[in-house]
C-alpha positions in Angstrom: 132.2 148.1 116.5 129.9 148.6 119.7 131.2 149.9 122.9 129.9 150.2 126.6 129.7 152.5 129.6 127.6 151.7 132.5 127.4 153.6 135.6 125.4 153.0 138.6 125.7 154.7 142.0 123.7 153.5 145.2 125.3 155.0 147.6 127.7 158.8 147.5 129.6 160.7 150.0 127.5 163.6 150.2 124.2 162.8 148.4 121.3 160.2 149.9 121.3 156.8 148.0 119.7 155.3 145.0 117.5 152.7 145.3 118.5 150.0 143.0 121.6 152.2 140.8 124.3 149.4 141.1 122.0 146.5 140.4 120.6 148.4 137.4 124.0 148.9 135.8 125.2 145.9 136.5 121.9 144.2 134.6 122.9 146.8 131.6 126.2 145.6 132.0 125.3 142.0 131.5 122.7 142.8 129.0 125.7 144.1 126.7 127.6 141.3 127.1 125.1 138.2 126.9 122.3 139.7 124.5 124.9 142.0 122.1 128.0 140.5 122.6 130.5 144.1 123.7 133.8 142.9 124.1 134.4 146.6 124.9 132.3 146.7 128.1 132.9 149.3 131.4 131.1 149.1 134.4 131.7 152.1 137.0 130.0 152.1 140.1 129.7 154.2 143.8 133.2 155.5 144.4 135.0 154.5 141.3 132.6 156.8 139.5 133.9 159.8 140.9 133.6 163.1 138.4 136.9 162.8 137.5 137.1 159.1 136.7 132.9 159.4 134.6 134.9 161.6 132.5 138.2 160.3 132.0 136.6 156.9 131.3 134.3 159.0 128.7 137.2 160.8 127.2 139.3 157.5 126.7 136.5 155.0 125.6 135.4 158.2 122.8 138.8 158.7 121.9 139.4 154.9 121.0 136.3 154.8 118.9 136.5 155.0 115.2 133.6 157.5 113.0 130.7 154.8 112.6 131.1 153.1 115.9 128.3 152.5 118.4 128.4 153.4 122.2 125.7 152.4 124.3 126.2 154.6 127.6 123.9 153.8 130.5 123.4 156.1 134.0 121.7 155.0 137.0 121.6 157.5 140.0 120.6 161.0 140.8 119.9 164.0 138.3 118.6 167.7 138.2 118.1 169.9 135.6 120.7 173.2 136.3 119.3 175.8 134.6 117.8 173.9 132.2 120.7 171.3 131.6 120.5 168.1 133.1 123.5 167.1 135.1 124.1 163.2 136.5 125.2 162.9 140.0 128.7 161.2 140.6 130.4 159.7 143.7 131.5 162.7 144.7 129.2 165.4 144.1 128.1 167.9 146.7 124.1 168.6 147.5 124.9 172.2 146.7 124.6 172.3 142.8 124.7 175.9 142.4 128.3 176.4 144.1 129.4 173.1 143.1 128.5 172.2 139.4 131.5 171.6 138.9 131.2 167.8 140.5 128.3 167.2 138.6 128.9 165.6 134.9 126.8 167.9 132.9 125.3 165.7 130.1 125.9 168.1 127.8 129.4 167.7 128.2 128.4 164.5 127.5 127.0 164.8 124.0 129.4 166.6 123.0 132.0 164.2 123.0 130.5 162.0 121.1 129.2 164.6 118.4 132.8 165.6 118.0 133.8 162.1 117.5 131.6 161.5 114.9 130.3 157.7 116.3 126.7 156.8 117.5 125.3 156.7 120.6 122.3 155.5 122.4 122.2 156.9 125.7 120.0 155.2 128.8 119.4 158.0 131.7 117.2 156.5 134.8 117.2 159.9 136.9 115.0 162.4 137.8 114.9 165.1 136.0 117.0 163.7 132.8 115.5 165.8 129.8 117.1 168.5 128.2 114.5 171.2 128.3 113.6 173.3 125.2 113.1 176.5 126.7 116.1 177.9 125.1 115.1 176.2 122.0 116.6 173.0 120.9 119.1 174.2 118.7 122.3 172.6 120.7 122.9 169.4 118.8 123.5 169.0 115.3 124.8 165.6 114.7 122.9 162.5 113.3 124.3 160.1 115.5 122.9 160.6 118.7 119.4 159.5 120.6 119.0 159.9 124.2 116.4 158.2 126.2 115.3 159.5 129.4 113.3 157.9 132.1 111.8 160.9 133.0 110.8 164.9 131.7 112.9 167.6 133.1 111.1 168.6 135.8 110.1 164.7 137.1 111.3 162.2 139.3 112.5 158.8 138.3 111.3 156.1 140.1 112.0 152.7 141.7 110.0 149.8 142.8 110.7 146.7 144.8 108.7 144.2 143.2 111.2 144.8 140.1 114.3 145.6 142.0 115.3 148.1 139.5 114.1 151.4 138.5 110.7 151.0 136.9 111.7 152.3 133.3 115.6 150.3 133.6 113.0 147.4 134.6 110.9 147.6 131.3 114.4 148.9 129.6 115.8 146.0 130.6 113.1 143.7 129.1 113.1 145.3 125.7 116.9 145.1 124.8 116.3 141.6 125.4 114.1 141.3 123.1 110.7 141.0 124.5 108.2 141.3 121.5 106.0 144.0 122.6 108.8 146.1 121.9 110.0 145.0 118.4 108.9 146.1 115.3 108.9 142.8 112.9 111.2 141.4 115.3 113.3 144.5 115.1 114.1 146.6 118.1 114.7 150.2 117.0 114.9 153.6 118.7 111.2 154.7 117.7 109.5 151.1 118.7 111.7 151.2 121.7 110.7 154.4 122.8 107.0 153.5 122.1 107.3 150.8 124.6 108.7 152.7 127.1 106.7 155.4 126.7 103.3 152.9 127.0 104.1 150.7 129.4 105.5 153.1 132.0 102.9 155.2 132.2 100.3 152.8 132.2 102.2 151.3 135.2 102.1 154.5 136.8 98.4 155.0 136.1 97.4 151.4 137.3 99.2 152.2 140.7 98.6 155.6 141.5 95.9 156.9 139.4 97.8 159.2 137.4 101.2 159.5 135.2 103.9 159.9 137.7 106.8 159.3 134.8 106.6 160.3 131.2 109.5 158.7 129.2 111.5 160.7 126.8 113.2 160.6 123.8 115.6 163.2 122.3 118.8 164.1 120.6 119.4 163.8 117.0 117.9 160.1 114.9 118.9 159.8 111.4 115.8 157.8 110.7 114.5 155.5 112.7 117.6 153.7 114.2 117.9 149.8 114.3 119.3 148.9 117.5 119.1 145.2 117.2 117.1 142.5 114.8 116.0 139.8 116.4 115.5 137.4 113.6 116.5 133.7 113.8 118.1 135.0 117.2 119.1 131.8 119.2 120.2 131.8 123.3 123.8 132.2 123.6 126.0 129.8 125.9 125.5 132.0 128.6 122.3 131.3 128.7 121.6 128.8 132.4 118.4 126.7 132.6 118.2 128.9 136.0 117.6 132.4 134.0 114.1 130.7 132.7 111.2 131.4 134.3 108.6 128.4 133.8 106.1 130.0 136.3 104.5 128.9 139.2 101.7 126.3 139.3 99.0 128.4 141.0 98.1 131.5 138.9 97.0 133.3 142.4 100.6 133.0 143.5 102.1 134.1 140.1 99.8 136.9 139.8 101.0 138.1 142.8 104.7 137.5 142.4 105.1 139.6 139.5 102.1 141.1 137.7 103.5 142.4 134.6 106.1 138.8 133.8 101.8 137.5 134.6 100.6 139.9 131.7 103.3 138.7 129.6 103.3 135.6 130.0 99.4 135.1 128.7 99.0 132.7 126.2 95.2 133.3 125.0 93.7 129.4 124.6 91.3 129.3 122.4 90.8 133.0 121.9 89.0 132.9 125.5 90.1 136.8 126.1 89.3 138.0 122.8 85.9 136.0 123.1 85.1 137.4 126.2 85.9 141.5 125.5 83.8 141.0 121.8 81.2 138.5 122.4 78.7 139.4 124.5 77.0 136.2 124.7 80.0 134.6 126.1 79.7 134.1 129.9 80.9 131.0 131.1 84.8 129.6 131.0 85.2 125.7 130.9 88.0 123.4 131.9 89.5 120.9 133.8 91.4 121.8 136.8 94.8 123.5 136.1 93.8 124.6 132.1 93.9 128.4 133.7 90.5 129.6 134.4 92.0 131.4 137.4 95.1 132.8 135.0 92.6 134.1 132.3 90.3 136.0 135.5 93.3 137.5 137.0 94.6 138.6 133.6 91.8 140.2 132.6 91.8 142.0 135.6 95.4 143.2 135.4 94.3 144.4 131.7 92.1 146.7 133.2 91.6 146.7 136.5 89.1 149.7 136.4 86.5 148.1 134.5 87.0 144.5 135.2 86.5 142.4 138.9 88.2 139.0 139.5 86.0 138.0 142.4 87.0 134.4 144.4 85.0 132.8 146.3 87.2 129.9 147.2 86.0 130.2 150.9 82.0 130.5 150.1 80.1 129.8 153.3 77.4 127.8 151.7 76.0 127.5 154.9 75.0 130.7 155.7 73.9 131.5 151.7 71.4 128.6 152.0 70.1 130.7 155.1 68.9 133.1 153.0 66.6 131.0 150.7 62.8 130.5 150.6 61.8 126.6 150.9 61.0 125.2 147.3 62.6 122.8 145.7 65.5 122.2 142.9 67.6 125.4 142.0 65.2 128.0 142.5 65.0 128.8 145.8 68.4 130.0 145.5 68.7 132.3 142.3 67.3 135.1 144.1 69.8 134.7 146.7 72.4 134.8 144.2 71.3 138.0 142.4 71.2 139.6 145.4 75.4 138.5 145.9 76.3 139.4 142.5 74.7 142.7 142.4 76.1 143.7 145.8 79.6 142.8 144.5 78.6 145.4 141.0 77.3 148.2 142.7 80.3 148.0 145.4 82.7 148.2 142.2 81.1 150.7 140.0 80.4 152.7 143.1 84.2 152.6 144.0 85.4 153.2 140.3 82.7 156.0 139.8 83.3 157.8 143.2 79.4 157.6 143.3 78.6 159.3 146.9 74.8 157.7 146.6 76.0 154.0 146.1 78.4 154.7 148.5 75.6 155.8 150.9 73.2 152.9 150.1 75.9 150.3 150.6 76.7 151.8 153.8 73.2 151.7 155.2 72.9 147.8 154.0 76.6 146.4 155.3 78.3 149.1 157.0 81.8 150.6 155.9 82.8 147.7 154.1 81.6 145.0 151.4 82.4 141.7 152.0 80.8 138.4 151.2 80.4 138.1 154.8 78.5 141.1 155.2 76.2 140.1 152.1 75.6 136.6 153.6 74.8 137.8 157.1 71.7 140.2 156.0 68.7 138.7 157.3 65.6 139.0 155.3 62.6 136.5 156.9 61.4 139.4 158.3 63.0 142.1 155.7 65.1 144.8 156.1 64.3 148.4 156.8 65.7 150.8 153.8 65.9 154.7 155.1 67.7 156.5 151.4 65.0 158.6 150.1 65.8 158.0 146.4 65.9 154.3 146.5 62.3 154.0 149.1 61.0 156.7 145.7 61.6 153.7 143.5 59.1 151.6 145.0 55.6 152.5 143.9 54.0 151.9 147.2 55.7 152.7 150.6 57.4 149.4 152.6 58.2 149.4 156.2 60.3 146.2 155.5 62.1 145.1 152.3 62.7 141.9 150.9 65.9 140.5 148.9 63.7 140.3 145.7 62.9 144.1 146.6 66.9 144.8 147.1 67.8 143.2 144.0 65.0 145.1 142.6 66.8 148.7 144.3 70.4 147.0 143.0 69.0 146.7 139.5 67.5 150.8 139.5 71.0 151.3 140.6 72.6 150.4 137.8 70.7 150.8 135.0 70.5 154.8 136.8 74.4 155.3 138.2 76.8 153.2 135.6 78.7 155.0 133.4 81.6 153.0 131.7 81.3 149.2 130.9 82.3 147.4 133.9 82.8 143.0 134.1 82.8 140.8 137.4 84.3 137.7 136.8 83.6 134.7 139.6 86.3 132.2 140.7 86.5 129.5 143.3 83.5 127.8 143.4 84.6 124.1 142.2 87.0 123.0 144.9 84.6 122.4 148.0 81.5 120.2 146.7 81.2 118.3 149.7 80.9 121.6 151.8 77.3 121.6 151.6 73.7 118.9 151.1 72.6 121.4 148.4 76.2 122.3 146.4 74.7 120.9 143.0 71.5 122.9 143.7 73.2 126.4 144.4 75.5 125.9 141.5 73.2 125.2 139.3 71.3 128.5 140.5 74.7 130.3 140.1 74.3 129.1 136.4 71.1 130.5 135.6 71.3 133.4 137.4 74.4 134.4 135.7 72.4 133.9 132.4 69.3 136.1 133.6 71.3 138.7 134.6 73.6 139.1 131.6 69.9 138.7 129.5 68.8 141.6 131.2 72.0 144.1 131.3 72.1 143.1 127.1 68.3 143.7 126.9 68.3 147.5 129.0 71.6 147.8 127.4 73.7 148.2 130.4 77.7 147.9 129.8 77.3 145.1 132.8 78.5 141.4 132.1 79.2 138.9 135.1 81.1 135.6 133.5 81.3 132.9 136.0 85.2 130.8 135.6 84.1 126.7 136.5 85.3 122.9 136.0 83.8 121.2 133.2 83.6 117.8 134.8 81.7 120.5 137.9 79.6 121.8 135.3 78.6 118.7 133.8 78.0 117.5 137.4 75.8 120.1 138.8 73.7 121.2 135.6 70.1 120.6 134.6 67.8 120.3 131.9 68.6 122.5 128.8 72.2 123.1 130.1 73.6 122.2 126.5 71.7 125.5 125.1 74.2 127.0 127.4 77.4 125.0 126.3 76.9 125.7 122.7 76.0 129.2 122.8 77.1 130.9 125.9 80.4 129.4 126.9 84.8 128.6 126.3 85.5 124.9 126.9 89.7 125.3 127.7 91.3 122.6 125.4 95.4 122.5 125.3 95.7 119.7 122.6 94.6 119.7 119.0 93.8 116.9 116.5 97.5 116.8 115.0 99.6 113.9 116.1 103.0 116.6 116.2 102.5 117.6 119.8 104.8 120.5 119.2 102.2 121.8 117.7 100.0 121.8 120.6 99.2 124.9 122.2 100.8 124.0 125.5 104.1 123.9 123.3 103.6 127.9 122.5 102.5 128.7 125.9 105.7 127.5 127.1 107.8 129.2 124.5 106.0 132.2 125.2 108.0 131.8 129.1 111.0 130.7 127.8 111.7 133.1 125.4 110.4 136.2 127.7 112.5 135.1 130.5 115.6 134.9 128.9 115.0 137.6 126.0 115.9 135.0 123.6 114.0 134.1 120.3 114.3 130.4 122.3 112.1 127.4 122.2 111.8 124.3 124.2 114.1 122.5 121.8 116.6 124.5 122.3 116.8 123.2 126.2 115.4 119.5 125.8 117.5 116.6 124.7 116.3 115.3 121.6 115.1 112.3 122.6 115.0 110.0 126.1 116.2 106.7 126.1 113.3 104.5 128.6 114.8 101.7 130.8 113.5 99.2 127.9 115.9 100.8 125.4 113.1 102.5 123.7 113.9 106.2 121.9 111.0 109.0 122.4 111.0 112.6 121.6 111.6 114.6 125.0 108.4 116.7 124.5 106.4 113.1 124.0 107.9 112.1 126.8 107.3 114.5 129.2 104.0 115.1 128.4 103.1 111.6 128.9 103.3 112.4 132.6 100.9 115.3 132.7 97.3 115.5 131.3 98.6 118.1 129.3 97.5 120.5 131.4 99.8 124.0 132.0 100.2 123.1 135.4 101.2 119.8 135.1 104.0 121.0 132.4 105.3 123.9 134.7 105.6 121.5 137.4 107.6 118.8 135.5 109.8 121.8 134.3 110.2 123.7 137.8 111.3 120.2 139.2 113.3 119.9 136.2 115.1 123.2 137.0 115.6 121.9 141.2 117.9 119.5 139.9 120.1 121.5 137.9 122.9 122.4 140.3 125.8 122.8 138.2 124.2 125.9 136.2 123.3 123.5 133.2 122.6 125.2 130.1 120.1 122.4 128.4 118.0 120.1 130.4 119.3 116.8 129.8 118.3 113.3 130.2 119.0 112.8 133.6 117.8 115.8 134.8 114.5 114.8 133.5 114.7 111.3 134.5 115.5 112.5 138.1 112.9 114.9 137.8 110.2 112.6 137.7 110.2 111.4 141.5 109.2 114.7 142.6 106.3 115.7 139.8 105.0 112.1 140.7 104.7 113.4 144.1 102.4 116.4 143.3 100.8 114.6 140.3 99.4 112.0 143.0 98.1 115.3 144.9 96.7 117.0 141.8 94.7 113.9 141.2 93.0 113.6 144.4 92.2 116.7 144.8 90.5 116.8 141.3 88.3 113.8 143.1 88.0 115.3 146.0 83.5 116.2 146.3 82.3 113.3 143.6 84.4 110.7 146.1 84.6 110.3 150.7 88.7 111.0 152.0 88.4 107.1 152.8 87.2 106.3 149.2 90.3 108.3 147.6 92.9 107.1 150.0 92.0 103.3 149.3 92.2 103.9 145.9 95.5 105.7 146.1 97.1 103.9 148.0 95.4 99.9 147.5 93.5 99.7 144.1 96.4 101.5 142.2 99.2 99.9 143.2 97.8 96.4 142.3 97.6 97.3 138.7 101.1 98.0 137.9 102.5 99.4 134.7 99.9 97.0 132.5 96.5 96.6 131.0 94.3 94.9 133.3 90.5 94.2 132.5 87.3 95.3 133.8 86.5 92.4 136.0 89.8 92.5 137.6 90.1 96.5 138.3 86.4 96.6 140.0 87.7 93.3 142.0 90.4 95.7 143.4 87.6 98.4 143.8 85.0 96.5 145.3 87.3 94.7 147.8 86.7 96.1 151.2 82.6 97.3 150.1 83.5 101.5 150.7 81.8 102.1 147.4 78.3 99.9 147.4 76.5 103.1 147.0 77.8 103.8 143.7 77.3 102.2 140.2 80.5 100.9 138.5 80.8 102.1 135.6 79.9 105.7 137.3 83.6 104.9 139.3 85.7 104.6 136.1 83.9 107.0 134.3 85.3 109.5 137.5 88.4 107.7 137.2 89.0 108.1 133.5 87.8 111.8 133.4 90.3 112.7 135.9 93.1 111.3 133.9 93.9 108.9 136.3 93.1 105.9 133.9 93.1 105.5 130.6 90.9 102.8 128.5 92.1 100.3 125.3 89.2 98.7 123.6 89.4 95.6 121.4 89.9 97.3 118.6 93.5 98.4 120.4 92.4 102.1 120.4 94.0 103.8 123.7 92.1 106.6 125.1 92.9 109.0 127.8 90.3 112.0 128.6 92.9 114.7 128.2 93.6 114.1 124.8 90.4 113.0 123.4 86.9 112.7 125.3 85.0 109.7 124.5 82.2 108.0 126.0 83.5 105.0 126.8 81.1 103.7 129.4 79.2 101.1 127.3 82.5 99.0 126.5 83.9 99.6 129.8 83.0 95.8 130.7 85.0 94.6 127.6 88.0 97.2 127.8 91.1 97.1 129.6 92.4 99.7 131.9 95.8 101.2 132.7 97.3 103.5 135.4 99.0 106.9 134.5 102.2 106.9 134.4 102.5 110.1 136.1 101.6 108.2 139.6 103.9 105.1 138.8 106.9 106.7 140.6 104.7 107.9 143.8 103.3 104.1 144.1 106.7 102.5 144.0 105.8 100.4 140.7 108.4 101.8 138.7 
């Protein structure tokens, strides 16, 4: 039989407080009762845990335990190591340890208890200075039934964070007695995979924030082998489980990232190995997909992986403007590769010089933008004159002397640079560059130059074999847009096109259906999936039956975002902390995700179309075609109505149209087809095909 003891204290009458204590014992507390069912649960905190009453309710709960029993004790609160022997702070204790050790519960004292009882124990201490040390040898504790983890060495302090609102190893504690899978062993959680855990992911924390290991885990006492503490086979949610307690995520992977980093780490669902392509391919430089597949998330990951050798660089606010300043007159892209060279570069030798402590990059950068690199900096340098460079090593490069210097030369310098000054292998990854297309005459021109000079680059870091790789994160339907000639070279060989569905016709099979799961099951600490909160099937206003997956996808483009959307609406309109998701919470559900869907759609049209062309599509052409299959004749009747798009061919409007997802096509052979699921050329039997609204704007246009 298990038993529990969990003791927090925030706040004492003579000691400062503890940031986080009660709320960590009372998630211990909770944890016991939801995830491994104690019946026999305490919970002790600020003055009912009072030296006296920590060891009366130790006494008693030891007493009633029989030989073989578990106890799972947890402490959250202040510690010191007396003389070697770590003592937890109670209520009551005085600052004073050495006249008053007395009001300190020696955990010793402690251990002893439950090696004279015979039973197990697994002991959780988050405070400073919790390991026994071995000066005096470790020859104190004989028994087999005993394991003690610490969240910190003997002579450290342990720590608390806000953006977990715990103590940073309770936090990641916390996470692996639910269950989280980095911490099992063939879905096992034991005391040596637990440990492992806490041991990696702590200090790696630690080391991401501050440099250095601030908090070494321990583990000690007495194992018998290597101690199952849970299996988490066939494990299913329990009925305490609420639909609230999941975290679906948020639809902007800026936003998530910066809400909680490490529920963003483990939360990654690796599409189409795009990661693992990245980190072994080096050929691979370019990451596809409509808007919403999770370019961004895959940038920002990899940058949370390792944020020392990897840059996520956005450039959602580009001044096109004042890049195309900077260019030469020519014509096409060409004008403008230089020019980007010249931005990437800057951005590479900012970041190695930074992550390198390099006091000559440091020095050069200085001269060319002053204290600080921005993209503003970068883009103000004017060159139609050049640029006068004073650092002795870089004016040696040059074979002949310059009074001024042009931005070929500087790439020129940038490229010594590196190939002289990096050390470790070091990625910058480009974001942000496919929202504004009508921000500039030239957009196609300087993305396309973007393209190929992304491609030069990475030719030439391979070919001097510098540990240098820029990857560039884009829409496809951008991509297709802006490219050239002998851009499918570059598709085949260099690139990741993001792709959510697959070719069965079981859509819980889809990716999208594990990426959820992935969420649902870390959030709750569950072995979980989605049918385990859906209904099994929805019954639509014509009496029709559909699986609730189906359903609900039918609404999205299956895109992530569109599917955390639906399910973070879903979640708004449980109010009566609902355990499953049930039919009218979905149905209700739609109103809202109709809302944004509209929103998500014109924004993916927003540079290939005017504001006045989307709006009169929106909110005129779309509402006239209703929940039915209308032809070609009669849809570009609606279009062509009012004469905003007589600069544009047809079949170039519905091939827009039907890339966005916005309409689908049937042919005469009855074939549906929506981009999202399949991409087809349609265009030559667009004027024999019939055309349909999504039903994901049905709600927003009052048609349903």
């Amino acid at each position: 039989m298990d038993y529990s003891i969990s003791i927090g204290i925030g706040t004492y009458l003579n000691l400062e407080t503890t940031k986080y204590a009660c709320e960590d014992a009372e998630e211990f507390h909770r944890i016991m009762q939801e995830v491994y069912d104690i019946k026999s649960r305490i919970l002790l905190k600020n003055e009912r845990a009072t030296v006296a009453q920590m060891k009366d309710t130790i006494e008693k709960t030891v007493r009633n335990m029989s030989e073989g029993d578990r106890l799972f004790f947890y402490f959250a609160g202040h510690g010191i190591s007396f003389y070697d022997e770590p003592r937890l702070s109670c209520y009551d204790s005085l600052k004073d340890i050495s006249a008053s050790f007395n009001t300190w519960y020696s955990l010793r004292d402690l251990l002893k208890e439950i090696e004279r009882a015979k039973i197990n124990a697994l002991v959780f201490i988050d405070a400073c200075e919790s390991t026994i040390s071995y000066k005096r040898g470790n020859t104190m504790f004989e028994s087999e039934y005993m394991t003690v983890f610490s969240a910190a060495n003997s002579n450290q302090e342990a720590m608390a964070e806000d953006e977990f609102g715990h103590g940073v190893w309770s936090h990641y504690l916390f996470s692996a007695l639910k269950g989280t899978k980095e911490a099992l062993e063939e879905n096992i959680l034991t005391c040596a995979s637990l440990q492992d855990f806490l041991h990696e992911i702590v200090t790696e924390y630690y080391e991401r924030k501050t440099g250095y290991c601030k908090q070494t885990p321990y583990l000690w006492g007495k194992m018998n082998g290597n101690i199952k503490i849970k299996s988490f086979k066939d494990y299913k949610h329990s009925s305490h489980i609420k639909i609230s307690d999941v975290y679906f995520g948020i639809i902007d992977a800026d936003n998530e990232y910066k809400k909680d980093k490490e529920a963003f780490i483990n939360n990654y669902y690796d599409l189409n190995n795009a990661v693992k392509k990245i980190e072994e391919q080096a050929n691979i430089q370019y990451i596809l997909g409509k808007k919403g597949t999770g370019k961004t998330y895959i940038g920002r990951y990899l940058e949370a992986k390792n944020p020392k050798q990897i840059k996520y660089l956005s450039l959602n606010k580009f001044k096109y403007k004042s890049f195309a300043t900077l260019a030469k007159d020519g014509k096409g892209y060409e004008p403008f590769t230089s020019i980007w060279q010249y931005v990437i570069l800057s951005f590479f030798i900012e970041y190695i010089g930074n992550e390198e402590g390099n006091d000559f990059i440091k020095n050069y950068l200085k001269e060319l933008f002053g204290f600080k690199v921005t993209l503003q900096q970068i883009l103000d340098k004017r060159f139609k004159r050049g640029i006068k460079i004073e650092n002795d090593r870089v004016k040696e490069y040059f074979t002949k002397d310059k009074e001024n210097y042009e931005i070929e030369s500087i790439v020129e310098s940038f490229k010594y640079i590196i190939e002289e000054e990096n050390i470790r292998p070091h990625q910058l990854i480009i974001d942000g560059l496919d929202e504004k297309m009508n921000e500039h005459p030239k957009y196609k021109e300087i993305i396309n130059a973007l393209i190929w000079s992304i491609q030069e680059l990475n030719d030439y870091f391979f070919e001097n074999e510098i540990q240098c790789k820029c990857i560039l994160l884009l829409r496809r339907d951008v991509f297709d847009f802006v490219s050239g000639a002998n851009m499918n070279k570059i598709v085949t060989g260099s690139s990741v096109t993001l792709n959510w569905v697959n070719e069965s016709n079981e859509k819980d099979t889809y990716p999208l259906y594990d990426f959820i799961n992935i969420r649902l099951q870390n959030s709750v600490g569950k072995n979980m999936t989605l049918k385990d909160i859906l209904p099994e099937s929805i019954t639509t206003k014509g009496g029709e039956f559909y699986n609730s997956w189906s359903w609900l996808l039918n609404f999205t483009t299956y895109k992530p975002r569109d599917v955390v959307a639906f399910l973070d609406f879903c979640a708004v309109h449980c109010h009566k902390e609902e355990k499953v998701l049930t039919e009218t919470i979905l149905w209700n559900a739609t109103k809202d995700y109709s809302e944004y869907f509209y929103k998500e759609l014109q924004d993916e049209l927003y540079g290939f179309f005017t504001d006045e062309q989307i709006f009169y599509l929106f909110d005129e052409v779309f509402p006239k075609m209703e929940m039915k299959w209308i032809d070609y004749q009669e849809l570009m009747g609606y279009i062509n109505r009012k004469g905003l798009f007589f600069d544009l061919e047809d079949d170039w409007i519905l091939e827009r149209l039907y890339a966005v997802g916005a309409l689908g096509v049937r042919l005469d052979s009855g074939h549906e087809h929506w981009s999202y699921r399949s991409k087809v050329n349609l265009a030559e039997f667009y004027k024999t095909a019939k055309f349909k609204l999504h039903q994901g704007l049905w709600k927003k246009l009052s048609i349903w």
